[in-house]
N, CA, C and O of each residue as an XYZ file, in Angstrom:
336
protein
N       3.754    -17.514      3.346
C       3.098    -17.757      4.605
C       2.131    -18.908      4.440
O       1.453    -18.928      3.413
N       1.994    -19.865      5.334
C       1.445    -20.539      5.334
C      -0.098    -20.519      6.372
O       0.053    -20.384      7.586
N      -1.547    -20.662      5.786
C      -2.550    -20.544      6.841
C      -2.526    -21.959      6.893
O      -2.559    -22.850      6.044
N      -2.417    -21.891      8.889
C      -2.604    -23.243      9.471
C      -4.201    -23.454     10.109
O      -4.936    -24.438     10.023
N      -4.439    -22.063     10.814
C      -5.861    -22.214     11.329
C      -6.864    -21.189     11.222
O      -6.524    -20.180     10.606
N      -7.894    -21.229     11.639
C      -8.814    -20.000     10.922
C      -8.816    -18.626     11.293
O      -9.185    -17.736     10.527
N      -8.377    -18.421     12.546
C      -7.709    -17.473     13.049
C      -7.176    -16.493     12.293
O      -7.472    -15.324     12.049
N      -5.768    -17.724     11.776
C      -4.909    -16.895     10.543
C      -5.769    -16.964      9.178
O      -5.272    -16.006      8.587
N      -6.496    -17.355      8.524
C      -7.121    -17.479      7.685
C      -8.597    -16.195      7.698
O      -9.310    -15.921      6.733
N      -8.687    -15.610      9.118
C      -9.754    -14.830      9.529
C      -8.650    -13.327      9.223
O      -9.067    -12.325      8.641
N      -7.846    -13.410      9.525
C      -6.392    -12.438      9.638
C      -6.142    -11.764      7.807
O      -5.971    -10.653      7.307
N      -6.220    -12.795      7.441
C      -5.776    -12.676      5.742
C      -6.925    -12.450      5.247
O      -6.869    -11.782      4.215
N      -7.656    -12.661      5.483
C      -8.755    -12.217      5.041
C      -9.261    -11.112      4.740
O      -9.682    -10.632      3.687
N      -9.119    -10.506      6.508
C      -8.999     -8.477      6.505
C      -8.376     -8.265      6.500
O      -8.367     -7.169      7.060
N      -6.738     -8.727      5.961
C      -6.289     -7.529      5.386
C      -5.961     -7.904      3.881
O      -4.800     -7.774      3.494
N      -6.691     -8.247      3.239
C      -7.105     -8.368      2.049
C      -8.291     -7.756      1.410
O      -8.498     -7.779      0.196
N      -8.900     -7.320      2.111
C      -9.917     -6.456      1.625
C      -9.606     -4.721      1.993
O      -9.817     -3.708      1.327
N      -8.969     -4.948      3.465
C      -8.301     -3.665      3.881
C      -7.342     -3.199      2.186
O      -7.619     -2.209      1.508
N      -6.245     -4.215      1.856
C      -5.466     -3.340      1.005
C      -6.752     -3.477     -0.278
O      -6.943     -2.453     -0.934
N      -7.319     -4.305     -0.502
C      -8.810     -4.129     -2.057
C      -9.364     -2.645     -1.633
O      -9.701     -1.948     -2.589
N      -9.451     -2.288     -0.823
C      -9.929     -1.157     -0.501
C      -9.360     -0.085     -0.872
O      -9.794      0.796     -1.615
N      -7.912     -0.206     -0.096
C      -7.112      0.735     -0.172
C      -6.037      0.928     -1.562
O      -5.290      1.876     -1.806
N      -6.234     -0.151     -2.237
C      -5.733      0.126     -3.709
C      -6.896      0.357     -4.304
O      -6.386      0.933     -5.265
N      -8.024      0.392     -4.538
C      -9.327      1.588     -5.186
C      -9.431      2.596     -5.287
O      -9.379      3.231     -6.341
N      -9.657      3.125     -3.891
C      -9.089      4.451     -2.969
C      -8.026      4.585     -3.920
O      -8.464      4.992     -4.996
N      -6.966      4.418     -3.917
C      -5.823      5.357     -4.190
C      -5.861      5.364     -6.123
O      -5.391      6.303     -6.765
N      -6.416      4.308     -6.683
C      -6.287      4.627     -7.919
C      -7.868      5.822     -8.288
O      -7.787      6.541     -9.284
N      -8.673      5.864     -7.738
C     -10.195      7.159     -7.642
C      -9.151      7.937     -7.410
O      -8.922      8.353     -8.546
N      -7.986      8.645     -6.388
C      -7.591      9.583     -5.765
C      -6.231      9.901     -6.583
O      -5.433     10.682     -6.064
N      -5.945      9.350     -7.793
C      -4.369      9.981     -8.270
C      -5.220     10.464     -9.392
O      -6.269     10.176     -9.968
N      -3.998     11.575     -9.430
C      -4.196     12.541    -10.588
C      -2.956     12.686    -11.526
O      -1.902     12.679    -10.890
N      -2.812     12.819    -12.893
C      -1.983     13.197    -13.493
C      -1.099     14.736    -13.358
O      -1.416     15.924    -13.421
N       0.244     13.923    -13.129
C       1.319     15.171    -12.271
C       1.341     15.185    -11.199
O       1.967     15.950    -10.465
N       0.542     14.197    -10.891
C       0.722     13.819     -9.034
C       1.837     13.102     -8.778
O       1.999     11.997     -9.296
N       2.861     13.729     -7.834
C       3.810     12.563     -7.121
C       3.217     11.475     -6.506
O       2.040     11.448     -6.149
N       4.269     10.298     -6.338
C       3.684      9.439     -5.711
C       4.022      9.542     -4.427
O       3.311      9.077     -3.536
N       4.764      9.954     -4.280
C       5.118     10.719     -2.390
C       3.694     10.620     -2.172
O       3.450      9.623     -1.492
N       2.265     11.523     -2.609
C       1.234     12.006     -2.282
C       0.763     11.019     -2.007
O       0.452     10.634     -0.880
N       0.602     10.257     -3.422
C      -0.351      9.071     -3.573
C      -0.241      7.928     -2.512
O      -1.194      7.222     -2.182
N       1.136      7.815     -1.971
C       1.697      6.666     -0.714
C       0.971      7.394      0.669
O       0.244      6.820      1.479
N       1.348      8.676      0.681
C       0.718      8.689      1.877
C      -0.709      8.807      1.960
O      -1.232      9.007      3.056
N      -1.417      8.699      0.873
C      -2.793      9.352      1.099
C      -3.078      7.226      1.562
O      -3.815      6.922      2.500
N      -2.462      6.284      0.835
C      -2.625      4.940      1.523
C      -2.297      4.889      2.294
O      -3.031      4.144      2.942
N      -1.118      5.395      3.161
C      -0.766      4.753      4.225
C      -1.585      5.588      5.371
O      -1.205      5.351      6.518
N      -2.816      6.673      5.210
C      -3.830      6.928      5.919
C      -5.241      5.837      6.098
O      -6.038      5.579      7.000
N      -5.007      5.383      4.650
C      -6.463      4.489      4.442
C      -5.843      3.144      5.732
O      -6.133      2.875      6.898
N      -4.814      2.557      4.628
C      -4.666      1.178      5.704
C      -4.123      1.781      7.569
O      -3.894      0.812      8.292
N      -3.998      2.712      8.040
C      -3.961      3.166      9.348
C      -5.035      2.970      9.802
O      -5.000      2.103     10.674
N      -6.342      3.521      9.554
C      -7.414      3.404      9.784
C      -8.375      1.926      9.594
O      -9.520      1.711      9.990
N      -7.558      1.147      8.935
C      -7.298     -0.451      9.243
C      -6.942     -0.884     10.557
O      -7.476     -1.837     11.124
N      -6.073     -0.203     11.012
C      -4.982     -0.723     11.694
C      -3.892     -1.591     11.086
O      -2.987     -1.971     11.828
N      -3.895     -1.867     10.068
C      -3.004     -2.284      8.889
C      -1.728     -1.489      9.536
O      -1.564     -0.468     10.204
N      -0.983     -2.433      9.018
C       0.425     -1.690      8.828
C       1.355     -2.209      7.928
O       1.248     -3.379      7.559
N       2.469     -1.319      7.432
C       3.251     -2.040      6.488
C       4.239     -2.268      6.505
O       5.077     -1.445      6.873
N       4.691     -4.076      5.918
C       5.713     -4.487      6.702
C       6.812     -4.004      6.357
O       7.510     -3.390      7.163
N       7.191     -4.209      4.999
C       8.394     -3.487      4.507
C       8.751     -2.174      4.775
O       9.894     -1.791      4.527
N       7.937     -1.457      5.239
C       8.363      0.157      5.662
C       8.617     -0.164      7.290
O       9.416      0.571      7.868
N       7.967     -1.233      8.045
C       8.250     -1.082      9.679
C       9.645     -2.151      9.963
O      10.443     -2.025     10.892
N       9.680     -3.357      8.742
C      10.319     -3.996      9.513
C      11.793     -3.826      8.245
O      12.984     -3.644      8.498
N      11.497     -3.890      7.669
C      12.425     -3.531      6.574
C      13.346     -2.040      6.237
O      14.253     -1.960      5.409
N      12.929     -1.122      6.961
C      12.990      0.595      6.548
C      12.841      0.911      5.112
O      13.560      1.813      4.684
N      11.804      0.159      4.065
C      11.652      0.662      3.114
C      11.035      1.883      3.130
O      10.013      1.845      3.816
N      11.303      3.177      2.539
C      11.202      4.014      2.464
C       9.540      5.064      2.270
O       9.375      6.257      2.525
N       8.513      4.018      1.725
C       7.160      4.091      1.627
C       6.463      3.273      2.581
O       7.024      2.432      3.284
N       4.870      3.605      2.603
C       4.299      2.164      3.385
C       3.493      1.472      2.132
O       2.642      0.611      2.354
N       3.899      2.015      0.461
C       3.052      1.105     -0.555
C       4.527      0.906     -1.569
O       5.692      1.121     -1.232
N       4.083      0.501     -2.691
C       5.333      0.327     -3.557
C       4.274      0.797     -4.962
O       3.262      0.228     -5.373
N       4.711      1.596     -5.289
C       3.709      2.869     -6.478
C       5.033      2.236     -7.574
O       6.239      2.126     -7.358
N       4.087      1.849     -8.971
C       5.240      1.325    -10.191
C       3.835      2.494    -11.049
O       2.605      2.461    -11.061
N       4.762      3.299    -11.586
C       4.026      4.232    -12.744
C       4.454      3.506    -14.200
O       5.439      2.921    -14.651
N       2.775      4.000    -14.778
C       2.911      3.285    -16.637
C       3.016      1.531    -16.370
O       2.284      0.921    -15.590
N       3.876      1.043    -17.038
C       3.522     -0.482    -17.463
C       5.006     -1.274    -16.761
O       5.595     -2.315    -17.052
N       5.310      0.119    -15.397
C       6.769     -0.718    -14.600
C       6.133     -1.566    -14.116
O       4.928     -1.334    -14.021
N       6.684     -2.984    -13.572
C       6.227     -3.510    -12.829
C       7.470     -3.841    -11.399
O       7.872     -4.847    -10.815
N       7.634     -2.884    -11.345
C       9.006     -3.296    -10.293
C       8.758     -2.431     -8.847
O       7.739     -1.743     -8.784
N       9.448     -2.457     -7.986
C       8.971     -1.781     -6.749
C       9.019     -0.643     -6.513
O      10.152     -0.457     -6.070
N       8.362      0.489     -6.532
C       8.972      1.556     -6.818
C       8.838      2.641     -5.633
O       7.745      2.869     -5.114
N       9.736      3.138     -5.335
C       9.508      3.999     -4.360
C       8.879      5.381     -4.058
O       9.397      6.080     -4.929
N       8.251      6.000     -3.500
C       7.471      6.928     -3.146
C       8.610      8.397     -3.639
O       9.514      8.760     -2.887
N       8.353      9.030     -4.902
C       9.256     10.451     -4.339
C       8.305     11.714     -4.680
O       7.528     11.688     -5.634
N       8.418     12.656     -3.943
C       8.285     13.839     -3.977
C       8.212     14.499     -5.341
O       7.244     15.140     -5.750
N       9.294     14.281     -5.974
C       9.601     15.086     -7.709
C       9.925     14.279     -8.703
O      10.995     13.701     -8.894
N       8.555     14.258     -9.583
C       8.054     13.181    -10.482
C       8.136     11.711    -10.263
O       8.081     11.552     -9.043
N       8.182     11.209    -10.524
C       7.719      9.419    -10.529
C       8.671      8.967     -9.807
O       8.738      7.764     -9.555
């Protein structure tokens, strides 16, 4: 994406602190043996209350509204219910 004016540059801004926020929040709030099913939705409450929304889950049908990589994955990982 490209910022052309401050508008959009005012835009990226909050929601850049919206998700700084909301990835804090969620790493204070996981627990060991926690699904990440939990852990996705307990974010996709924080950034709601943004008004945030997420694109890959609205415009994409990815299956989460975060992408949770457990240990030292670094790949996209999806939200499940029973274990990682």
């Amino acid at each position: 994406m490209s910022i052309t004016n401050e508008y959009e540059l005012s835009g990226m801004q909050k929601i850049s602190e919206a998700v700084a926020y909301t990835l804090k929040a969620m790493t204070q709030y996981a627990q060991p043996g926690m699904c990440t099913k939990d852990l996705d939705e307990y974010g996709a409450k924080i950034l709601s209350g943004f008004g945030a929304k997420s694109a890959s889950h609205l415009t994409y049908g990815f299956p989460g509204w975060t992408y949770i990589s457990v240990n030292n994955e670094f790949c996209h990982g999806i939200p499940a219910e029973n274990g990682f």
